[in-house]
Each structure stands twice: as structure tokens, then as C-alpha cells.
Backbone as CSV, one residue per row, in Angstrom:
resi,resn,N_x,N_y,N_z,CA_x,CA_y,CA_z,C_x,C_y,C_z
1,UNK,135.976,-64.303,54.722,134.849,-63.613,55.293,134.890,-62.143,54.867
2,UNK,133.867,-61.596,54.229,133.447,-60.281,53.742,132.868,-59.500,55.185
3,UNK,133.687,-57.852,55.400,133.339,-57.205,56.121,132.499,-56.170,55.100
4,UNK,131.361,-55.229,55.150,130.980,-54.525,54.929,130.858,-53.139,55.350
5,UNK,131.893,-52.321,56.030,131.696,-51.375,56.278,131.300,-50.145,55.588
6,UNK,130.398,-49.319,56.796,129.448,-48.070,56.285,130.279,-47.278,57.112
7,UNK,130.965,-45.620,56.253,130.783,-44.476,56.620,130.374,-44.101,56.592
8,UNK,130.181,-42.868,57.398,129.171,-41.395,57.347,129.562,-41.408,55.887
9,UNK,128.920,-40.504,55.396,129.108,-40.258,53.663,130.196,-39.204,53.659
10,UNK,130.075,-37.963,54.904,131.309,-36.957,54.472,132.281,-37.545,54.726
11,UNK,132.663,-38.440,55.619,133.952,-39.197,56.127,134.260,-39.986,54.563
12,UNK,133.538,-40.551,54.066,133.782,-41.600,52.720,134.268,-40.418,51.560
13,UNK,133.495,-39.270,51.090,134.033,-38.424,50.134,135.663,-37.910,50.537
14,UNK,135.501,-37.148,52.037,136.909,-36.934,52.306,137.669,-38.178,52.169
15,UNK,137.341,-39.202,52.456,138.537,-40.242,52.142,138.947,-40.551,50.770
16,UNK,138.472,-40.301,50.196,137.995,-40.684,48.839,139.313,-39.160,48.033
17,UNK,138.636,-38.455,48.269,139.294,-36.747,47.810,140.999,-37.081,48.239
18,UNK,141.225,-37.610,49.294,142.603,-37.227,49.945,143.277,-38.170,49.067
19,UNK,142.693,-39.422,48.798,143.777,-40.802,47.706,143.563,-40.173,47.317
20,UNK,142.610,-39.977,46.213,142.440,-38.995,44.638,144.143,-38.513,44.599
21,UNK,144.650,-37.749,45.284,145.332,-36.460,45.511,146.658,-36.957,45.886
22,UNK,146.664,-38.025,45.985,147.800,-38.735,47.233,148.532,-39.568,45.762
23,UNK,147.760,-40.209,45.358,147.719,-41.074,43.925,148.284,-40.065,42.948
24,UNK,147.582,-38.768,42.643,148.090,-38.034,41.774,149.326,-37.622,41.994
25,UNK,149.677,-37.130,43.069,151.161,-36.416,43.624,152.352,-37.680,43.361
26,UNK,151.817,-38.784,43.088,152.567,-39.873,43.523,152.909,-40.065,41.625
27,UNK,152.107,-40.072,41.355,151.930,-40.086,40.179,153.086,-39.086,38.971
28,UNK,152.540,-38.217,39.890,153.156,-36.908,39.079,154.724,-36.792,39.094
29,UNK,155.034,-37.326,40.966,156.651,-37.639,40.410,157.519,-38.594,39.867
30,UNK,156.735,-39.738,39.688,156.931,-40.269,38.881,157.436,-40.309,37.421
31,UNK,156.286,-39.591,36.814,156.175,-39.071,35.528,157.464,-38.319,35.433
32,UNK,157.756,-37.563,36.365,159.198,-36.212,36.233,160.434,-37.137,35.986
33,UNK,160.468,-37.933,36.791,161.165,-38.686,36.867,161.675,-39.591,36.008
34,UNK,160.855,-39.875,35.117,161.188,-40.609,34.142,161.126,-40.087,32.787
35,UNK,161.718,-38.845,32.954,161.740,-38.384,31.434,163.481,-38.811,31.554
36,UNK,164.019,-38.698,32.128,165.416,-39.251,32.718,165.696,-40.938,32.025
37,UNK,166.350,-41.427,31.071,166.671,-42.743,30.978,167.712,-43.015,32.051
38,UNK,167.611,-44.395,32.347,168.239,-44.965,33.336,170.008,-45.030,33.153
39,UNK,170.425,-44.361,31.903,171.935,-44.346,31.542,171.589,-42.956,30.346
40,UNK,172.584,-41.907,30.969,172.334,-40.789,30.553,173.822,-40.436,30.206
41,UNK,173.840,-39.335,29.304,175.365,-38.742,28.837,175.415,-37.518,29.652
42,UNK,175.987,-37.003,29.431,176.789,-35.711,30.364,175.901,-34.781,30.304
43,UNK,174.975,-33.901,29.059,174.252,-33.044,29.322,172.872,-33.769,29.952
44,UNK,172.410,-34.916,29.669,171.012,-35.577,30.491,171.560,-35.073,32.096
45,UNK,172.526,-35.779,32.043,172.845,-35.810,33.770,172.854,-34.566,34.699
46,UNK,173.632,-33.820,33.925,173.622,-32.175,34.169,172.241,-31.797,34.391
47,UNK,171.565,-32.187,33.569,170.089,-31.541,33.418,169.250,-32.187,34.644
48,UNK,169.674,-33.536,34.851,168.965,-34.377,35.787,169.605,-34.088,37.262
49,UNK,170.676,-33.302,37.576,170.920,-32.587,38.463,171.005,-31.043,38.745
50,UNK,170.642,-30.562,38.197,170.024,-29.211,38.052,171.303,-28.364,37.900
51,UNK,172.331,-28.157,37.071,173.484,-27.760,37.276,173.831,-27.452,35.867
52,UNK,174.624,-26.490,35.816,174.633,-26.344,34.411,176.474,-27.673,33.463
53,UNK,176.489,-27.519,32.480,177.454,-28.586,32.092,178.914,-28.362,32.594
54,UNK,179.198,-27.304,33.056,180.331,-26.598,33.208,181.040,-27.048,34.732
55,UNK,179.616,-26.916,35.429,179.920,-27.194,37.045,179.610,-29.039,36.907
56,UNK,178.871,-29.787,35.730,178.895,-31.019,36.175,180.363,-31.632,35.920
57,UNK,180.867,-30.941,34.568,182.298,-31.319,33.827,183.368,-30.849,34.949
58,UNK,183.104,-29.930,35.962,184.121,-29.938,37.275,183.102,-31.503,38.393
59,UNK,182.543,-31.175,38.639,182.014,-32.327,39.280,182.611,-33.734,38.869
60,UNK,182.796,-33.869,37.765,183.145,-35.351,36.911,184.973,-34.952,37.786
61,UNK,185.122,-34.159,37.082,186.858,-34.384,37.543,187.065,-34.187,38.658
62,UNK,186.395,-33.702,39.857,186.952,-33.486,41.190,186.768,-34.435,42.140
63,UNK,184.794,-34.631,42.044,184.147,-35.061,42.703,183.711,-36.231,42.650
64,UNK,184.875,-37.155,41.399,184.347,-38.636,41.429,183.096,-39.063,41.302
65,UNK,182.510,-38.470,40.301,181.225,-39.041,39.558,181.669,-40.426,39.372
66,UNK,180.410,-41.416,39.900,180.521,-42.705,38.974,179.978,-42.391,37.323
67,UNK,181.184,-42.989,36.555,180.273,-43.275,34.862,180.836,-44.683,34.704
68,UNK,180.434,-44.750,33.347,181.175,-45.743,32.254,181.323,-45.369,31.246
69,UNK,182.635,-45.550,30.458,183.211,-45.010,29.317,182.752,-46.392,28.459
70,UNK,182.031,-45.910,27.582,181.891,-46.799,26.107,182.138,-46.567,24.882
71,UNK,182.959,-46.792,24.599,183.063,-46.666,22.791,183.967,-44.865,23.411
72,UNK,184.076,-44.255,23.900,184.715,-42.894,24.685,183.336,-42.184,24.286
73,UNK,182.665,-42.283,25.037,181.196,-41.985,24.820,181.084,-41.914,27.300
74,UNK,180.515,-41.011,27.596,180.454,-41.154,29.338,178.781,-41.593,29.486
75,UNK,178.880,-42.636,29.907,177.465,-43.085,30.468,177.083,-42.972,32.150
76,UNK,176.306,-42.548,32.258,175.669,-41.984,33.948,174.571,-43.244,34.215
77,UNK,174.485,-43.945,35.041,173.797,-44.837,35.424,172.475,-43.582,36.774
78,UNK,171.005,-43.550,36.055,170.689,-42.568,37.454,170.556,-43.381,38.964
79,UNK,170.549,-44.650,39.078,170.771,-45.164,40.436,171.805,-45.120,40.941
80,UNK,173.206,-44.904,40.240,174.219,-44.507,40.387,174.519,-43.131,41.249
81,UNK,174.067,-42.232,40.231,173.890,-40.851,40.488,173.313,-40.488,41.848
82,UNK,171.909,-41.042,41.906,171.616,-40.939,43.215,171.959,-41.136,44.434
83,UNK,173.121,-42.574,44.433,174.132,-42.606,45.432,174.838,-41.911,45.948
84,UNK,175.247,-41.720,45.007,176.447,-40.554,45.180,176.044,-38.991,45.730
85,UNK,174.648,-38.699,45.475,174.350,-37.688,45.756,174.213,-37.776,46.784
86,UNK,173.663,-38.771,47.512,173.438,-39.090,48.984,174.341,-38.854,49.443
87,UNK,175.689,-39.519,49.215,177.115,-40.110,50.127,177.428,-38.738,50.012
88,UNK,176.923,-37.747,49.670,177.094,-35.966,49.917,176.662,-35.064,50.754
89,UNK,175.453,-35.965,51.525,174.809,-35.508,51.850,175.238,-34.931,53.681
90,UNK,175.323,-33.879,54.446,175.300,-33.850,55.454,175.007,-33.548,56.284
């Protein structure tokens, strides 16, 4: 069964304007977000935590970063990363 509802017209534009906006914001972090691959090396990661390489390369040795060593190459998983940033959190 089809409902047909009528708004006032300003109620329908404002509704209309606020997704517009809601969609874009949603959108937009998205986009940031994924300039990031999902397995990053030491300067991605650094960069993807706003820190410069110096304080992530103490971070790695103190603070028990999860990686994976391949080939002796450090791989950062970012769902990883994000854990961990949490389990920091207080």
C-alpha cells in the first residue's frame, strides 16, 4: 500500500537542504578516509595518525603498535590501528 504524503513546501525544501548536507558531510569523511590503504608502512601510518615518524618509531617500540613484518618490510593494518587507538583512550 502506497502512502502519499504532502508537506508544506518550506518544511519539504528544509528537509530536503538538511540530507543534501548530511549526505555530503558523510561523504566527505569518507573520501578523507580513504586516501589511507587498508595496510600501510610506517610513514602512511604516521601520516594517518597525525604524528610525525620519529614519535610513531617511539610509539612502535614502547607502545606496542600492532604490525606485520613481511619480507622485513612493517605493515599497519588501519582497523588495527584504530583499536589500539581506542584501547588508549581515557
Amino acid at each position: 500500500m502506497q502512502m502519499n504524503l504532502e508537506l508544506p513546501e518550506e518544511f519539504s525544501e528544509e528537509l530536503k537542504k538538511t540530507v543534501t548536507e548530511v549526505v555530503k558531510e558523510s561523504l566527505g569523511s569518507f573520501s578523507t578516509d580513504s586516501k589511507y590503504p587498508e595496510f600501510m608502512d610506517k610513514t602512511q601510518c604516521a601520516s594517518y595518525l597525525s604524528i610525525s615518524i620519529g614519535t610513531f618509531n617511539n610509539w612502535l617500540k614502547n607502545e606496542k603498535i600492532p604490525f606485520m613484518l613481511i619480507g622485513g618490510s612493517y605493515r599497519f593494518k588501519k582497523s588495527e590501528i584504530n583499536k589500539f587507538m581506542l584501547s588508549k583512550q581515557k
